[in-house]
C-alpha positions as YAML, in Angstrom:
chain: A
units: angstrom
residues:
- id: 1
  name: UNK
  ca: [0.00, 0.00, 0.00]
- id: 2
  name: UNK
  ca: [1.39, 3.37, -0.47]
- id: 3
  name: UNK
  ca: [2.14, 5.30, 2.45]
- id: 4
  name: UNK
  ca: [2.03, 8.58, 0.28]
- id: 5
  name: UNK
  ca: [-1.77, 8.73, -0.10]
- id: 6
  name: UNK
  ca: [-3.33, 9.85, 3.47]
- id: 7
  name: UNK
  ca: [-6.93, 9.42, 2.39]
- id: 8
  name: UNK
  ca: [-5.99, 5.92, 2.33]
- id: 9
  name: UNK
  ca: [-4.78, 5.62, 6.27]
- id: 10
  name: UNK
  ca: [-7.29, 4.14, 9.16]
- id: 11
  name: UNK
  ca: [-7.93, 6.21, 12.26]
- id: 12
  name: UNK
  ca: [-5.25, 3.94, 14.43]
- id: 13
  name: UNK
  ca: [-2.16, 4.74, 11.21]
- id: 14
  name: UNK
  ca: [-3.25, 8.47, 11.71]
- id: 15
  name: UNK
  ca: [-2.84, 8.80, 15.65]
- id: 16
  name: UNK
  ca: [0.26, 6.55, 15.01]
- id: 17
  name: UNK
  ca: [1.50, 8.78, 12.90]
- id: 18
  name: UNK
  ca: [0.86, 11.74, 14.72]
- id: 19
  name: UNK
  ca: [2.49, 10.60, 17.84]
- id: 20
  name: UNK
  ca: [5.57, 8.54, 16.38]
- id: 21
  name: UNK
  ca: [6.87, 10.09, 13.36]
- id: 22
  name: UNK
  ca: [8.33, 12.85, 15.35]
- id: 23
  name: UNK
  ca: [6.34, 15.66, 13.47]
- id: 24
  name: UNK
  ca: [7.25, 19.66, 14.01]
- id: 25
  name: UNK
  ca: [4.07, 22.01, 14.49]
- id: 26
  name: UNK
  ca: [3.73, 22.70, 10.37]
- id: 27
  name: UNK
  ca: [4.42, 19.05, 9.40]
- id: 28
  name: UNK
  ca: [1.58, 18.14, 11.99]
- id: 29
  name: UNK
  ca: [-0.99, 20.52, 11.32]
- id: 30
  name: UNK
  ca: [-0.19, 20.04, 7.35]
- id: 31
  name: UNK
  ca: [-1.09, 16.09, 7.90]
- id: 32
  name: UNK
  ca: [-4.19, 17.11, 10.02]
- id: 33
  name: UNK
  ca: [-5.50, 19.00, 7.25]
- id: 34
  name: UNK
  ca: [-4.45, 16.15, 4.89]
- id: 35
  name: UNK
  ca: [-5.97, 13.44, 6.41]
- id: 36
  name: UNK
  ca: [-8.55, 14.43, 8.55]
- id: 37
  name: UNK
  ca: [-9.50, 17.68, 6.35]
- id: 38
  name: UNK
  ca: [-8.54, 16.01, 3.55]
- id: 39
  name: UNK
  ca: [-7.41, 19.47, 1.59]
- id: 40
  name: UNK
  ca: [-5.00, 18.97, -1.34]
- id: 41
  name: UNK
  ca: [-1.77, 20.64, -1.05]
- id: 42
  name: UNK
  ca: [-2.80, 23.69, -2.89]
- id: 43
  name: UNK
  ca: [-5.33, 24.20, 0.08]
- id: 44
  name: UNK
  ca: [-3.36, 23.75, 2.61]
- id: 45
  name: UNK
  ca: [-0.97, 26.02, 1.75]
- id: 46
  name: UNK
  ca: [-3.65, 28.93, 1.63]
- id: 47
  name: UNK
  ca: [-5.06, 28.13, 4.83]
- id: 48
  name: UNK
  ca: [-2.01, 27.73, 6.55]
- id: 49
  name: UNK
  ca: [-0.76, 30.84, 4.52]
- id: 50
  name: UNK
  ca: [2.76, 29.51, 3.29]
- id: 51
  name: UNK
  ca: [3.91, 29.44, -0.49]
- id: 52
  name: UNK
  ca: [3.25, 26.48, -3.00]
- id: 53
  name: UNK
  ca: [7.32, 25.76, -2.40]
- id: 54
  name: UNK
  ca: [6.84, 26.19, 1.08]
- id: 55
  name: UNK
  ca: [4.47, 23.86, 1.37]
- id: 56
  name: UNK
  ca: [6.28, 21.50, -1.18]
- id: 57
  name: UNK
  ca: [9.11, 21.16, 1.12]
- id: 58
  name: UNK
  ca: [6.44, 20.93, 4.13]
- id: 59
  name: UNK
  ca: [5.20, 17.74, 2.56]
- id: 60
  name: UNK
  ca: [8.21, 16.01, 1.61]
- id: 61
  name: UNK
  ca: [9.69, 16.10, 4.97]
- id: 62
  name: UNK
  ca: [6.77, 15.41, 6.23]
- id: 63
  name: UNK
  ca: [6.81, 12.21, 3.87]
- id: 64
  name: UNK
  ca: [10.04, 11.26, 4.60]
- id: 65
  name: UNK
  ca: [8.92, 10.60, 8.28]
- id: 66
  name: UNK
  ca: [6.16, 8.84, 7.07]
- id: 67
  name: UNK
  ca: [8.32, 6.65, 5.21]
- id: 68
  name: UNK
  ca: [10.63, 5.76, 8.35]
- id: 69
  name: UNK
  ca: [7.88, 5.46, 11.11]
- id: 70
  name: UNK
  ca: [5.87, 3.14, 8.60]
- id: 71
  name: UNK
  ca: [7.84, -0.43, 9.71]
- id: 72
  name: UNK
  ca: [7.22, 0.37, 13.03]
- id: 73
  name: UNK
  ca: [3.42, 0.65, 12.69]
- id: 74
  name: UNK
  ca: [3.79, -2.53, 10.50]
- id: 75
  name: UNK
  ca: [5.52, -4.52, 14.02]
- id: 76
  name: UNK
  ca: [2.65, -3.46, 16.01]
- id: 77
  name: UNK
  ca: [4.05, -0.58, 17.78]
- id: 78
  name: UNK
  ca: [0.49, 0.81, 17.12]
- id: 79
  name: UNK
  ca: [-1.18, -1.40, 19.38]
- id: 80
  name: UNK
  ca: [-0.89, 1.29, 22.30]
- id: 81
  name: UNK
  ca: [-3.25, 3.47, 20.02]
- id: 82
  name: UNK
  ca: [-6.18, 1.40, 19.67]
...
């Protein structure tokens, strides 16, 4: 499954997410508005008032710790979420 597309993630890979992938306060409040908003990228970056690049850069990062937080959630580090 790819990690990439939040509208995809259950309610227990969200709050895993949100407390294990070591998020800063933009990367966190861009994947709130991702996932629970679900807002495209353009969006968020007018309600959270940052440029298209910002926002770019925003989201890869924010990716990236997606990406290394994932084979944890997969080991069933998640279980203290449910």
């Amino acid at each position: 499954m790819d990690r990439s597309n939040y509208k995809d993630f259950i309610e227990d890979e969200k709050q895993f997410y949100l407390h294990e992938a070591g998020f800063d306060e933009r990367e966190e409040r861009l994947f709130r508005l991702r996932v629970y908003e679900r807002k495209t990228l353009w969006e968020a970056s007018e309600i959270m008032g940052y440029s298209s690049r910002t926002m770019d850069r925003i989201n890869r990062t924010m990716k990236k710790k997606i990406v290394k937080a994932a084979p944890l959630y997969y080991r069933g580090v998640s279980s203290k979420y449910n």
